[in-house]
Biopython code that builds the backbone (N, CA, C, O; Angstrom):
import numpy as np
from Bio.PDB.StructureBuilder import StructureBuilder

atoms = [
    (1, "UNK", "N", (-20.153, 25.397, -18.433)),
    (1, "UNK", "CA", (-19.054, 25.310, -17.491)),
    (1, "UNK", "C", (-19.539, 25.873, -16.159)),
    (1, "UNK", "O", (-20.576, 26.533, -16.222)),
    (2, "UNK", "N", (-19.056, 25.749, -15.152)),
    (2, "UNK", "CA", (-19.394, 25.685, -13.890)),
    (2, "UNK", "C", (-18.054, 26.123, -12.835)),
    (2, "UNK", "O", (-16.938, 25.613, -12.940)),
    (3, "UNK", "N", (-18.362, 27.000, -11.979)),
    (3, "UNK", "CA", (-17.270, 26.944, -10.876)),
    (3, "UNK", "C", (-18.094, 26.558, -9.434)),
    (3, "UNK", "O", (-19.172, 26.935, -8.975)),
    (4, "UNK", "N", (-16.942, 25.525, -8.906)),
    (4, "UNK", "CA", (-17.821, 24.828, -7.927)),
    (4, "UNK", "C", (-16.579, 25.114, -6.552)),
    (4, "UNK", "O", (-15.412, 24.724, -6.592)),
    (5, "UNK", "N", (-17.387, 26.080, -5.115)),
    (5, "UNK", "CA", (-17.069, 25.458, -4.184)),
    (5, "UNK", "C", (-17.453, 24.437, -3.401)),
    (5, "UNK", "O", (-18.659, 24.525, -3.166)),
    (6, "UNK", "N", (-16.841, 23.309, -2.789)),
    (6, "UNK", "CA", (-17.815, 23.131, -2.067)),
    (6, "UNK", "C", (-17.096, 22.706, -0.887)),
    (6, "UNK", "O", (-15.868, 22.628, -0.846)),
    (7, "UNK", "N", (-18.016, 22.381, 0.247)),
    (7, "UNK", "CA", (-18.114, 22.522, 1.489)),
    (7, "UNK", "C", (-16.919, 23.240, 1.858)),
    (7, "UNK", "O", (-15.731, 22.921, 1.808)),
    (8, "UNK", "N", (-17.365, 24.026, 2.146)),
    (8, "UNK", "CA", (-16.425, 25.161, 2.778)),
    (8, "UNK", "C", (-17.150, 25.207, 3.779)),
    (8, "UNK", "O", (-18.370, 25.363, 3.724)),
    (9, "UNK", "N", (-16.377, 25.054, 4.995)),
    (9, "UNK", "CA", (-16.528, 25.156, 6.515)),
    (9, "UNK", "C", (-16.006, 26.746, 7.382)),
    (9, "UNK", "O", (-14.861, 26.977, 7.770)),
    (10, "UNK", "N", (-17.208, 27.676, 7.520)),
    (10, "UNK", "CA", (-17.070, 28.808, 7.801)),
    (10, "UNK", "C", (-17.297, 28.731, 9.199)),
    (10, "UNK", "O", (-17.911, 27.708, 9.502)),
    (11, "UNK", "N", (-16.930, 29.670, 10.415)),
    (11, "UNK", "CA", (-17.910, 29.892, 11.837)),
    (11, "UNK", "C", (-18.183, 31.285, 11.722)),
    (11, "UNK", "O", (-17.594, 32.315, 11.396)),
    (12, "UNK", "N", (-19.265, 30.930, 12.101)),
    (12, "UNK", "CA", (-20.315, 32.424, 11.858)),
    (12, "UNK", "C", (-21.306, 32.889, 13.381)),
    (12, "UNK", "O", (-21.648, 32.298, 14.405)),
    (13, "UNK", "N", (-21.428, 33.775, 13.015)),
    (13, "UNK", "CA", (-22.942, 34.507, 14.058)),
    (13, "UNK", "C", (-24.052, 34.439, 13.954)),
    (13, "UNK", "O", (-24.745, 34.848, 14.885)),
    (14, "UNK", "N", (-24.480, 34.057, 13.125)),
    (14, "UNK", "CA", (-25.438, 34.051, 12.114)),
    (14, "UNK", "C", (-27.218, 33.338, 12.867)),
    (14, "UNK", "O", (-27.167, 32.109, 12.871)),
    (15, "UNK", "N", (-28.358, 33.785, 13.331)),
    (15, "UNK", "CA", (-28.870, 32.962, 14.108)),
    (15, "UNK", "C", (-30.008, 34.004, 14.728)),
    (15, "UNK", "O", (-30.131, 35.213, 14.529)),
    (16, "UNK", "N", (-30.868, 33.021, 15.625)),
    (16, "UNK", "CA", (-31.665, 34.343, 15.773)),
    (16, "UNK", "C", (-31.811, 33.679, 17.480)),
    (16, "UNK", "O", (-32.596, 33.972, 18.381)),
    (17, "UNK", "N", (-31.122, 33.072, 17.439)),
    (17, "UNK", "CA", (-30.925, 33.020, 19.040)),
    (17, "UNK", "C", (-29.629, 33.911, 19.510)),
    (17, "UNK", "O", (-28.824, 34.555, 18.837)),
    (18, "UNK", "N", (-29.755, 33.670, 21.125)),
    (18, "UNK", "CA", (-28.770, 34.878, 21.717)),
    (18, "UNK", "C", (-27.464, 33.552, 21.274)),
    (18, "UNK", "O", (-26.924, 33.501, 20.169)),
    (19, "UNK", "N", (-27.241, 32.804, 22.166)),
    (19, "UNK", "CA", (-26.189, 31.909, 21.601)),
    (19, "UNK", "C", (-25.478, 31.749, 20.949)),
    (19, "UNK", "O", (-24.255, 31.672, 21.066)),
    (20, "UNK", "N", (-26.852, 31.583, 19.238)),
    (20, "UNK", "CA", (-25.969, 31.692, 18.212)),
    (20, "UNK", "C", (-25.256, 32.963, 17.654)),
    (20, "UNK", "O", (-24.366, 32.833, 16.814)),
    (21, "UNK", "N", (-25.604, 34.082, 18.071)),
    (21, "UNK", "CA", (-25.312, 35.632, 17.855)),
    (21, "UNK", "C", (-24.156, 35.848, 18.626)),
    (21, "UNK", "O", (-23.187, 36.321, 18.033)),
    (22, "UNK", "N", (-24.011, 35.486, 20.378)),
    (22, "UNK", "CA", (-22.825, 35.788, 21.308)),
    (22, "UNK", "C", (-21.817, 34.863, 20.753)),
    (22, "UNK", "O", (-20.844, 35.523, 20.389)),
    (23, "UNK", "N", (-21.612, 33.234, 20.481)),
    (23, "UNK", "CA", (-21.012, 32.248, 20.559)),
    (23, "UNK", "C", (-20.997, 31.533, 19.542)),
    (23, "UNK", "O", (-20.415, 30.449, 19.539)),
    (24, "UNK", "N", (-21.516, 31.923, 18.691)),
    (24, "UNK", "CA", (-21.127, 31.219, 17.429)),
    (24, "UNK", "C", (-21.388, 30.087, 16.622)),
    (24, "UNK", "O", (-22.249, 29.551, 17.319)),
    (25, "UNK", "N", (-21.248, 29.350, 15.644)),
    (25, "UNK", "CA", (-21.336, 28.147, 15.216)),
    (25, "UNK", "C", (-20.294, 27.966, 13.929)),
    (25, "UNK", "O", (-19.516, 28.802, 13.471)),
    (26, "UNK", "N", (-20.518, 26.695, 13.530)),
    (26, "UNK", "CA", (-19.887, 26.326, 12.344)),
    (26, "UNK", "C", (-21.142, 25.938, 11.223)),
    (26, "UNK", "O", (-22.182, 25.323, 11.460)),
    (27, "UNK", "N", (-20.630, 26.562, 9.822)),
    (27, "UNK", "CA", (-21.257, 26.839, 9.219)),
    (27, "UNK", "C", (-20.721, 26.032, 8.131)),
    (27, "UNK", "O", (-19.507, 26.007, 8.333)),
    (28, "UNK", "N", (-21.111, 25.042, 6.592)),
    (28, "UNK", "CA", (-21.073, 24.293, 5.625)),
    (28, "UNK", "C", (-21.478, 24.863, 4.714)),
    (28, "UNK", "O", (-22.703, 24.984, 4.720)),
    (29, "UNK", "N", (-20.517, 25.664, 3.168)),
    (29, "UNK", "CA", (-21.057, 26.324, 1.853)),
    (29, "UNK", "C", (-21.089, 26.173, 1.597)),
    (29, "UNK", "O", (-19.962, 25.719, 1.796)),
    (30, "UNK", "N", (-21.574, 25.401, 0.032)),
    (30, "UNK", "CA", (-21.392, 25.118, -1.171)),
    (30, "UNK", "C", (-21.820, 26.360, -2.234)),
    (30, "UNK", "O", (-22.785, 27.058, -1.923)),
    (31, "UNK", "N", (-21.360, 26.532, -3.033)),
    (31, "UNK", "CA", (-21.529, 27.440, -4.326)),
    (31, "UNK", "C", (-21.091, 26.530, -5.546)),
    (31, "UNK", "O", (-20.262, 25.647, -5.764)),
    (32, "UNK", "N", (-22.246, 27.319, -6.335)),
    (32, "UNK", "CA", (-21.934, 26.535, -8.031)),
    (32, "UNK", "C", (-22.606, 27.262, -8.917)),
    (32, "UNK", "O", (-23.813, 27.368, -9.135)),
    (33, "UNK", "N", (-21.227, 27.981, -9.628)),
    (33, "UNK", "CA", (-21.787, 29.490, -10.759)),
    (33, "UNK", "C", (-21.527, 28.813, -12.333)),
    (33, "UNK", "O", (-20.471, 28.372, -12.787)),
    (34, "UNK", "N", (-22.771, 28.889, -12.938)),
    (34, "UNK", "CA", (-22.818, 28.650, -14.187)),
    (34, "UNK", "C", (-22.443, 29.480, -14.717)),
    (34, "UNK", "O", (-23.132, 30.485, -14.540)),
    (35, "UNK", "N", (-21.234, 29.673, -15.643)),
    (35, "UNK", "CA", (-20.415, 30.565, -16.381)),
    (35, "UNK", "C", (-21.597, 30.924, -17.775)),
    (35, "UNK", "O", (-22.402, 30.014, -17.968)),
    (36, "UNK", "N", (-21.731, 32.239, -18.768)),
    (36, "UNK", "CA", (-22.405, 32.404, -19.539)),
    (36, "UNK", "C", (-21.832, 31.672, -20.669)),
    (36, "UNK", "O", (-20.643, 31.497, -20.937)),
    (37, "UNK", "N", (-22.724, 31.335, -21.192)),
    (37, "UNK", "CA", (-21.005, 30.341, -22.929)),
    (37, "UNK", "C", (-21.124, 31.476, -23.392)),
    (37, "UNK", "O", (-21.981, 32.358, -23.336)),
    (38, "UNK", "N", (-19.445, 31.250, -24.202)),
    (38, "UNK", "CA", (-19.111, 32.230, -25.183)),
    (38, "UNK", "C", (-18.376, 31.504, -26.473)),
    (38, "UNK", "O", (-17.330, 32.109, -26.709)),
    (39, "UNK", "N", (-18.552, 30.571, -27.247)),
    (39, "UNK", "CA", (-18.159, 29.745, -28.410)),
    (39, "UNK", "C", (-16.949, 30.491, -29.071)),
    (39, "UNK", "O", (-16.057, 29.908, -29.687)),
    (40, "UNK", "N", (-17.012, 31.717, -28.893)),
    (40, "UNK", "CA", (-16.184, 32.648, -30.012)),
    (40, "UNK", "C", (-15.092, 32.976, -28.791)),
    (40, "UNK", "O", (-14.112, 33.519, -29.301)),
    (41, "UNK", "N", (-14.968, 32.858, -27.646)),
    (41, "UNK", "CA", (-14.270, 33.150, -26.636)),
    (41, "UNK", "C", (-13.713, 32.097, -25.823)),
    (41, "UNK", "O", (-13.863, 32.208, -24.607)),
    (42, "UNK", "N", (-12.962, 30.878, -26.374)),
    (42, "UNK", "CA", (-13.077, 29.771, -25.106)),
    (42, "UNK", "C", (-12.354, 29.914, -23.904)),
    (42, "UNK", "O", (-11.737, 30.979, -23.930)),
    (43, "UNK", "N", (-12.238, 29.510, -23.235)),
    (43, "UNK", "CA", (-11.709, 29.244, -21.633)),
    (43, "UNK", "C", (-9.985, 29.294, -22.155)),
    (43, "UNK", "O", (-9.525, 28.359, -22.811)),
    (44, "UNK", "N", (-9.453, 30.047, -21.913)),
    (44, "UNK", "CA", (-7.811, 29.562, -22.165)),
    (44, "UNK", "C", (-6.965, 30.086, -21.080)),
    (44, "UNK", "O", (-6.174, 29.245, -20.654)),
    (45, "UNK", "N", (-6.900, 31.458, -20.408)),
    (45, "UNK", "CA", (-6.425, 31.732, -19.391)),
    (45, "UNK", "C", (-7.136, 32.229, -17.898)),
    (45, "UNK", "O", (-8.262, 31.816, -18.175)),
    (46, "UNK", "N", (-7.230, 32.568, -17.101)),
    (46, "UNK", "CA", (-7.421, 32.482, -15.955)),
    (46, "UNK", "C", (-8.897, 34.210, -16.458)),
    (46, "UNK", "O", (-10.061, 34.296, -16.065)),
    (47, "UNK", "N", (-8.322, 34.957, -17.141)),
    (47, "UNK", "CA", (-9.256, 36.107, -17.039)),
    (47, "UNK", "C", (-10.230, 35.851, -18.171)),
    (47, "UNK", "O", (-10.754, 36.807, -18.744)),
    (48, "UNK", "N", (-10.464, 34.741, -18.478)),
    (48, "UNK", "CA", (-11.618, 34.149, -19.280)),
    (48, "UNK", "C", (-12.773, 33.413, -18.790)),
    (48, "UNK", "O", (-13.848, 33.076, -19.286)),
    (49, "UNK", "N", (-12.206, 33.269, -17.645)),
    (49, "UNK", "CA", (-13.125, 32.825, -16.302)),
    (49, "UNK", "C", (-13.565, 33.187, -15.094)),
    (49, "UNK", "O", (-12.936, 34.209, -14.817)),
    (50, "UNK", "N", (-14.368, 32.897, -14.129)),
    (50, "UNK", "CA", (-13.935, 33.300, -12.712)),
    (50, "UNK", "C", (-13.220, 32.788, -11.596)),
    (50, "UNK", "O", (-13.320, 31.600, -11.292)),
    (51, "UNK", "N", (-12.410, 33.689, -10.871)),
    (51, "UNK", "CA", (-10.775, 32.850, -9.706)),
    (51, "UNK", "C", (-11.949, 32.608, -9.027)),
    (51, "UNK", "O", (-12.882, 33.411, -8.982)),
    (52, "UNK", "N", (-11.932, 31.498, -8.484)),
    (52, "UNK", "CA", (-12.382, 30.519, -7.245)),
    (52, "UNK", "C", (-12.159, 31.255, -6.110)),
    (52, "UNK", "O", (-13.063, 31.594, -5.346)),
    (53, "UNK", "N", (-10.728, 31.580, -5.926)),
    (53, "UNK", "CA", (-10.144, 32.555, -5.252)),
    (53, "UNK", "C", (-10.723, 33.658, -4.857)),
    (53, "UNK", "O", (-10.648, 34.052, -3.694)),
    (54, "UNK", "N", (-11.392, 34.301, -5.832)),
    (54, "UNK", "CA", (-11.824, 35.589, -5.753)),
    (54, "UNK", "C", (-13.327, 35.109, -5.255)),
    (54, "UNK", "O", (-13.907, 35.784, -4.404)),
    (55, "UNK", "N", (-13.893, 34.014, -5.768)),
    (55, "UNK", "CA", (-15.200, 33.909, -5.144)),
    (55, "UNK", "C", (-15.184, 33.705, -3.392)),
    (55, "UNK", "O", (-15.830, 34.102, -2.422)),
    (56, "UNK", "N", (-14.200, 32.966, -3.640)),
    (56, "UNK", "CA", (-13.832, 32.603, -1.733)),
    (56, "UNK", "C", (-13.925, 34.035, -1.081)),
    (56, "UNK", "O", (-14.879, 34.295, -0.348)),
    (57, "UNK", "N", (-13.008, 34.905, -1.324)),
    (57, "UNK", "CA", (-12.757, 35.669, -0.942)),
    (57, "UNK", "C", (-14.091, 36.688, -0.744)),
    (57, "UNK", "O", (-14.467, 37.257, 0.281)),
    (58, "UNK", "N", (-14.675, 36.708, -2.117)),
    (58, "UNK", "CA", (-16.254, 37.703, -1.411)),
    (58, "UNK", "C", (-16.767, 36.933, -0.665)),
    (58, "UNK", "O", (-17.428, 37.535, 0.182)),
    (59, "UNK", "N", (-16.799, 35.532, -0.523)),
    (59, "UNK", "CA", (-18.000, 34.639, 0.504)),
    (59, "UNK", "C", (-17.830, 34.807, 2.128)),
    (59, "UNK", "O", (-18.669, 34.884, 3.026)),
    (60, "UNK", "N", (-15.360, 34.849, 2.133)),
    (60, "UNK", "CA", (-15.421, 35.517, 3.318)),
    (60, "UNK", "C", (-15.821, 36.981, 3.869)),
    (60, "UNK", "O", (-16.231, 37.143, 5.018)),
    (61, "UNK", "N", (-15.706, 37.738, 3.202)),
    (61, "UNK", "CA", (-16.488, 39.253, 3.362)),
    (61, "UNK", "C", (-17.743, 39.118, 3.979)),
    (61, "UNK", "O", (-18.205, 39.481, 5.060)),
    (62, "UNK", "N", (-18.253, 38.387, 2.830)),
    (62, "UNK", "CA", (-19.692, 38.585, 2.964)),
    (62, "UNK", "C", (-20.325, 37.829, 4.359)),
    (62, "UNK", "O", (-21.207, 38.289, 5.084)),
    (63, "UNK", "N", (-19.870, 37.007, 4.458)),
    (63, "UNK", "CA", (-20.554, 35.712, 5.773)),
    (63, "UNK", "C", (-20.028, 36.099, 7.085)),
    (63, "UNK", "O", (-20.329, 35.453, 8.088)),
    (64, "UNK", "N", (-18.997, 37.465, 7.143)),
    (64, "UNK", "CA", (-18.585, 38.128, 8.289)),
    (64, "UNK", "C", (-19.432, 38.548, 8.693)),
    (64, "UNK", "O", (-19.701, 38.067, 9.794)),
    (65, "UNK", "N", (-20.395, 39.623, 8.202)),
    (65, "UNK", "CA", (-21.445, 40.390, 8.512)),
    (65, "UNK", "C", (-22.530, 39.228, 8.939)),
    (65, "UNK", "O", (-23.191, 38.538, 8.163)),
    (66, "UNK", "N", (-22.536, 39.199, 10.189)),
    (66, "UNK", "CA", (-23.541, 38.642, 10.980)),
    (66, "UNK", "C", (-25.462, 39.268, 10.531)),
    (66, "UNK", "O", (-25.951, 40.384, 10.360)),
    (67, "UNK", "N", (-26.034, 37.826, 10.494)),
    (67, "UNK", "CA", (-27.330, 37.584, 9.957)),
    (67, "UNK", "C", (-28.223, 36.976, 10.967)),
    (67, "UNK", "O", (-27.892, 35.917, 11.501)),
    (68, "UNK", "N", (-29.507, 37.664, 11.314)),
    (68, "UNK", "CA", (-30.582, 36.657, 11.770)),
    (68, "UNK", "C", (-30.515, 35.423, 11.127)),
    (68, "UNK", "O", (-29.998, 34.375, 11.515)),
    (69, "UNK", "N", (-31.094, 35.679, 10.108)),
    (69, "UNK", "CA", (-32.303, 34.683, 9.024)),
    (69, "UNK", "C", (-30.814, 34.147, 7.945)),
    (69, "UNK", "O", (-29.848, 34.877, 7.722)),
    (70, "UNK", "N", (-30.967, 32.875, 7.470)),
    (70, "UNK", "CA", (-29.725, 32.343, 6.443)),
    (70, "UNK", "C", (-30.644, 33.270, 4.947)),
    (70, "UNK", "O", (-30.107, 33.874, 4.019)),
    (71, "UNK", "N", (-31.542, 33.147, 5.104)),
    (71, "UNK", "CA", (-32.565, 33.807, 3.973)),
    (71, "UNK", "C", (-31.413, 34.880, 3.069)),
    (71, "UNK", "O", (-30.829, 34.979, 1.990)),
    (72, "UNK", "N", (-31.600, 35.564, 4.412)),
    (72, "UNK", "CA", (-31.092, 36.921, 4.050)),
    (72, "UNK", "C", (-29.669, 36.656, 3.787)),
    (72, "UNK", "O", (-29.409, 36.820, 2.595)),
    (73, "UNK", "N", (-28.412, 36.213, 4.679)),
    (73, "UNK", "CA", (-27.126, 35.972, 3.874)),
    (73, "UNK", "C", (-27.230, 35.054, 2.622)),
    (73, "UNK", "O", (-26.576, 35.348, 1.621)),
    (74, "UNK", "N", (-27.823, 34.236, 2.634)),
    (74, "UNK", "CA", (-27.371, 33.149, 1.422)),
    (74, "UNK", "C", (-28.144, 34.599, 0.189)),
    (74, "UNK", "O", (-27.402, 34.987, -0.713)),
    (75, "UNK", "N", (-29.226, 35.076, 0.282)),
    (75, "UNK", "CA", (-29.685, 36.378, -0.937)),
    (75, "UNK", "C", (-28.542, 36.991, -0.837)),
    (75, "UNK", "O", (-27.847, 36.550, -1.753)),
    (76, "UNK", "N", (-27.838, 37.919, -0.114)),
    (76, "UNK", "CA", (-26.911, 38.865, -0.237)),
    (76, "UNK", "C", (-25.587, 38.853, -0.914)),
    (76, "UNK", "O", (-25.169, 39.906, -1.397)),
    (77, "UNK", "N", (-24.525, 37.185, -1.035)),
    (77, "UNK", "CA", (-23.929, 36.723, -1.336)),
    (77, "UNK", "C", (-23.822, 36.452, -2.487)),
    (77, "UNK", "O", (-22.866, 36.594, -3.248)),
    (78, "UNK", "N", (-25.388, 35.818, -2.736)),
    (78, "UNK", "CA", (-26.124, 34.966, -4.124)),
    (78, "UNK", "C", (-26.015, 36.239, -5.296)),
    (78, "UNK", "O", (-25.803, 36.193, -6.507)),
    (79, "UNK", "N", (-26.303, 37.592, -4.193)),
    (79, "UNK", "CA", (-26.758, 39.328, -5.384)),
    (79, "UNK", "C", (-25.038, 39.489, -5.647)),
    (79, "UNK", "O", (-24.632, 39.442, -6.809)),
    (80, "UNK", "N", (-23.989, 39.695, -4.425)),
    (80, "UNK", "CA", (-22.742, 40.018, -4.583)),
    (80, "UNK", "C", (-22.080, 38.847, -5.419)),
    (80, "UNK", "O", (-20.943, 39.300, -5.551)),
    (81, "UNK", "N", (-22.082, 37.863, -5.940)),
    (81, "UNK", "CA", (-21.412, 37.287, -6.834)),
    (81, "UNK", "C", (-21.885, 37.645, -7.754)),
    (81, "UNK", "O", (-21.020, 38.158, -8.463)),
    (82, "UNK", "N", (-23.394, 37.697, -8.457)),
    (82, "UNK", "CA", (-23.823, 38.115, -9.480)),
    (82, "UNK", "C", (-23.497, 39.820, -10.123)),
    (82, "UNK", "O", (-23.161, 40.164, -11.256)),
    (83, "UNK", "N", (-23.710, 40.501, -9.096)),
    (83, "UNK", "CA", (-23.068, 41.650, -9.329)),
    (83, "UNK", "C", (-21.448, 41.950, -9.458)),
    (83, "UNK", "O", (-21.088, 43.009, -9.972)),
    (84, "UNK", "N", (-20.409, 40.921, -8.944)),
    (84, "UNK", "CA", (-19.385, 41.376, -8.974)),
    (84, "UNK", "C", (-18.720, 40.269, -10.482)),
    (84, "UNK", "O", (-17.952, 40.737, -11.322)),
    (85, "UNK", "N", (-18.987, 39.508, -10.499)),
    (85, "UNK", "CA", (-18.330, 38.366, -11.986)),
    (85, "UNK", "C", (-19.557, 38.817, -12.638)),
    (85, "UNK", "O", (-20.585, 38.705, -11.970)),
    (86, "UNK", "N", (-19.654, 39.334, -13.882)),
    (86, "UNK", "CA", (-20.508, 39.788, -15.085)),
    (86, "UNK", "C", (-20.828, 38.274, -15.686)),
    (86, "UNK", "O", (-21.981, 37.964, -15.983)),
    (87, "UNK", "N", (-19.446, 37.135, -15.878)),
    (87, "UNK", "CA", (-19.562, 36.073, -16.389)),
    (87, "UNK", "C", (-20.135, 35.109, -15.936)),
    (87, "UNK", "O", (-19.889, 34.009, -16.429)),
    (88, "UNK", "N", (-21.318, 35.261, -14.578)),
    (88, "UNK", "CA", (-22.252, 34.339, -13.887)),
    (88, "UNK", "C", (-23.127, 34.458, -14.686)),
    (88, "UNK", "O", (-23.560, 35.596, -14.868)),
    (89, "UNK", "N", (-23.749, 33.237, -15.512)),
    (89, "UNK", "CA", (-25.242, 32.932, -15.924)),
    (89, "UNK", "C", (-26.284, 32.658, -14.585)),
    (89, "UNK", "O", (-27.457, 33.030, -14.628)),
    (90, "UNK", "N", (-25.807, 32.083, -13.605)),
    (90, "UNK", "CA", (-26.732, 31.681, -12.765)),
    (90, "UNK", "C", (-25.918, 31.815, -11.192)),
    (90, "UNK", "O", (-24.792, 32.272, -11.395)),
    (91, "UNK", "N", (-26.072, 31.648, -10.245)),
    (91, "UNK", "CA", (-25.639, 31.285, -8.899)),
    (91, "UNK", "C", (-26.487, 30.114, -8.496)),
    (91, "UNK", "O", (-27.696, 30.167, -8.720)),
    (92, "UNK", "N", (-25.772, 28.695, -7.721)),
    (92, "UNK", "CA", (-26.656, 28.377, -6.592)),
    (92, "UNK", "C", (-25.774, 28.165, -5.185)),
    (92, "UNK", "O", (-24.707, 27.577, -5.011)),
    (93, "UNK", "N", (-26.497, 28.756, -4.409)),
    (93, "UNK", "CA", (-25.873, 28.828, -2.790)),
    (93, "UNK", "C", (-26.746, 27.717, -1.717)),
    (93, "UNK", "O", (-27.959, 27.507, -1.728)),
    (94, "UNK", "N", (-25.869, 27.196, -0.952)),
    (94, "UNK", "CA", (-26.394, 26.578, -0.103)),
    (94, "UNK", "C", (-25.406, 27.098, 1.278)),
    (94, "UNK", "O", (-24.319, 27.675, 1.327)),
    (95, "UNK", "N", (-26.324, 26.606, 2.315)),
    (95, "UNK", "CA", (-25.663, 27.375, 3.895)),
    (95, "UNK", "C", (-26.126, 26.646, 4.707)),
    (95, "UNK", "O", (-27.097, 27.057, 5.343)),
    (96, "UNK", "N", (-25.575, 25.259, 4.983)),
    (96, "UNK", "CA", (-26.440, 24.602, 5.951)),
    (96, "UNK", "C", (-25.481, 24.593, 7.638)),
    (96, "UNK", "O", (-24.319, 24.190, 7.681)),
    (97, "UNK", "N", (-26.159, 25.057, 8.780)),
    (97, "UNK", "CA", (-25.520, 25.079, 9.891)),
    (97, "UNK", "C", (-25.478, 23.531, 10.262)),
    (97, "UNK", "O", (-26.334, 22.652, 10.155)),
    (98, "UNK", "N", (-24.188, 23.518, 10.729)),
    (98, "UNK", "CA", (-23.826, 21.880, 11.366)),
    (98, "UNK", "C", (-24.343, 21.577, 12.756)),
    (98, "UNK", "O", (-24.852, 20.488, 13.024)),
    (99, "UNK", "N", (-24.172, 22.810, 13.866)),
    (99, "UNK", "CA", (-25.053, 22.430, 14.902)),
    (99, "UNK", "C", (-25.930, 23.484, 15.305)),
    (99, "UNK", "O", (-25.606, 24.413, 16.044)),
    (100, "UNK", "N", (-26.956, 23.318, 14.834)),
    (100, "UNK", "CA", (-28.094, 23.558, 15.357)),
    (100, "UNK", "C", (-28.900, 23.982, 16.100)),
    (100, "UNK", "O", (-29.984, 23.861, 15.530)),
    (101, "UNK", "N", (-29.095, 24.629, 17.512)),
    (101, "UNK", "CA", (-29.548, 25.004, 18.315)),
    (101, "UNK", "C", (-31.344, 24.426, 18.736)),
    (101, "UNK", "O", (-32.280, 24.932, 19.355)),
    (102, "UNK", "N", (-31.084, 22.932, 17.895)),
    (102, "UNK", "CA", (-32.724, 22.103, 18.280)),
    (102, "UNK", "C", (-32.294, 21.450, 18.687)),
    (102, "UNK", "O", (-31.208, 20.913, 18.470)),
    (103, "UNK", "N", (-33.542, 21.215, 19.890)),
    (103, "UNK", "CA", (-33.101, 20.031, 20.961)),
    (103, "UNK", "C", (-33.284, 18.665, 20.268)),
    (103, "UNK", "O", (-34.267, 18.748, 19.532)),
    (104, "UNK", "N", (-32.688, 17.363, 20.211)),
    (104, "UNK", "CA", (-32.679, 16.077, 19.738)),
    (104, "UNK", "C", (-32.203, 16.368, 17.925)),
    (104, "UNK", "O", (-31.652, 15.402, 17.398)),
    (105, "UNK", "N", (-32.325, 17.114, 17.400)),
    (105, "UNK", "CA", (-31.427, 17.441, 16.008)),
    (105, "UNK", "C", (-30.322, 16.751, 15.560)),
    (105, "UNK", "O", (-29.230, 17.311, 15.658)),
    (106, "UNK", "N", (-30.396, 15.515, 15.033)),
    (106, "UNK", "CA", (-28.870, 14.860, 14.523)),
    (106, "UNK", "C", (-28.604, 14.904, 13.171)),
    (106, "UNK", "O", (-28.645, 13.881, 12.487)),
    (107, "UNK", "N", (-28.220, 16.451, 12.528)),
    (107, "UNK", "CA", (-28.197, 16.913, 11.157)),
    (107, "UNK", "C", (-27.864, 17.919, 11.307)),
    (107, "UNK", "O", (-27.327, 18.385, 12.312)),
    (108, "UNK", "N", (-28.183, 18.549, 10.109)),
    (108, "UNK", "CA", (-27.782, 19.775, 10.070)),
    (108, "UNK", "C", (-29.098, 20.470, 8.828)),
    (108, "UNK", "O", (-29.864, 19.863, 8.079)),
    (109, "UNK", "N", (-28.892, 22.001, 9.064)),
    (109, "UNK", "CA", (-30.189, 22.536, 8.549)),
    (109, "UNK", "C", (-29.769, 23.970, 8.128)),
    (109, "UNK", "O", (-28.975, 24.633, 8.794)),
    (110, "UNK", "N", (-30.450, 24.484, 6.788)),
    (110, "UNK", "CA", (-30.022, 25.574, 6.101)),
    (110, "UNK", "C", (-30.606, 25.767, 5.199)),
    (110, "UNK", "O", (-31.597, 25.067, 4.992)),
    (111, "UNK", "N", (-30.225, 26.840, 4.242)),
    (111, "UNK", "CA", (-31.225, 26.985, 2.884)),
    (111, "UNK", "C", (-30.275, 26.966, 1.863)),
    (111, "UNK", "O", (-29.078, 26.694, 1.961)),
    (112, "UNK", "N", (-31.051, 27.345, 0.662)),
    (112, "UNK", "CA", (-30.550, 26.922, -0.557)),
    (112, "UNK", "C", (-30.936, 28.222, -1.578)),
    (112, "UNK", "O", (-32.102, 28.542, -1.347)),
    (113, "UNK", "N", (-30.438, 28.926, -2.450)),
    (113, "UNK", "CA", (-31.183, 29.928, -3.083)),
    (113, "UNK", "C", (-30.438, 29.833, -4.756)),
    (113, "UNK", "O", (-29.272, 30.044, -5.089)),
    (114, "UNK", "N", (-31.288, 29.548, -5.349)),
    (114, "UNK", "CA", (-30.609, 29.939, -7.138)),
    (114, "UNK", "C", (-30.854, 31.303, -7.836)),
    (114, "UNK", "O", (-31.978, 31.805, -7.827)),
    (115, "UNK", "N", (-30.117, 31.719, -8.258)),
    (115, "UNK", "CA", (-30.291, 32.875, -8.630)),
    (115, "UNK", "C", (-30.306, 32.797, -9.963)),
    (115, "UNK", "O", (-29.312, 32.128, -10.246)),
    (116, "UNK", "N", (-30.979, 33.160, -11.149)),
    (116, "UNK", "CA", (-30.666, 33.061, -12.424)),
    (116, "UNK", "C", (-30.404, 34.512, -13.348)),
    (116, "UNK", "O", (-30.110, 34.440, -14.541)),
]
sb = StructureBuilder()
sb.init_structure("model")
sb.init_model(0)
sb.init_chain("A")
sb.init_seg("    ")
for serial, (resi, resn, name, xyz) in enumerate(atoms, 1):
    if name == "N":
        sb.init_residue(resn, " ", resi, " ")
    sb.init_atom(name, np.array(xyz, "f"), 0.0, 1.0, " ", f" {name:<3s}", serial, name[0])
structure = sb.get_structure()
């Protein structure tokens, strides 16, 4: 089983230009936490799993705190879900910025980190 955000559209600081640090950007999340199985325990109410809710909620915490490098937020996020839901087998995070700060750039660019 799996809990999946995805694209979640954040604006962040995040950057290692002055620009992106003073002024900001918009930012694209995806998350997808492989739950541990438990056969003897199935899925039946809400505290048998993890709230989506609650993941949202650390991703906004966490993506407040302004970052050079995506390196380093997408690790920090990737450690704080794992550390805070016991019931993560795995994390994978993605953080791709929508605009860019490269000249001729028609995409968008970010990293990706799995945690197991």
């Amino acid at each position: 089983m799996e809990i999946i955000l995805k694209d979640i559209n954040l604006f962040g600081y995040h950057g290692v230009t002055d620009l992106e640090r003073i002024s900001g950007t918009e930012f694209c999340i995806n998350i997808s936490i492989v739950l541990k199985s438990n056969e003897q325990n199935p899925i039946i109410q809400l505290s048998d799993t993890i709230d989506y809710s609650d993941v949202f909620t650390l991703l906004k915490v966490e993506f407040a705190k302004p970052e050079q490098l995506l390196e380093v937020l997408a690790n920090r996020i990737a450690s704080e879900i794992e550390k805070k839901f016991k019931l993560a087998q795995s994390v994978e995070l993605s953080i791709m910025k929508v605009n860019a700060p490269i000249a001729g750039l028609n995409g968008q660019v970010g990293v990706k980190i799995i945690k197991k």
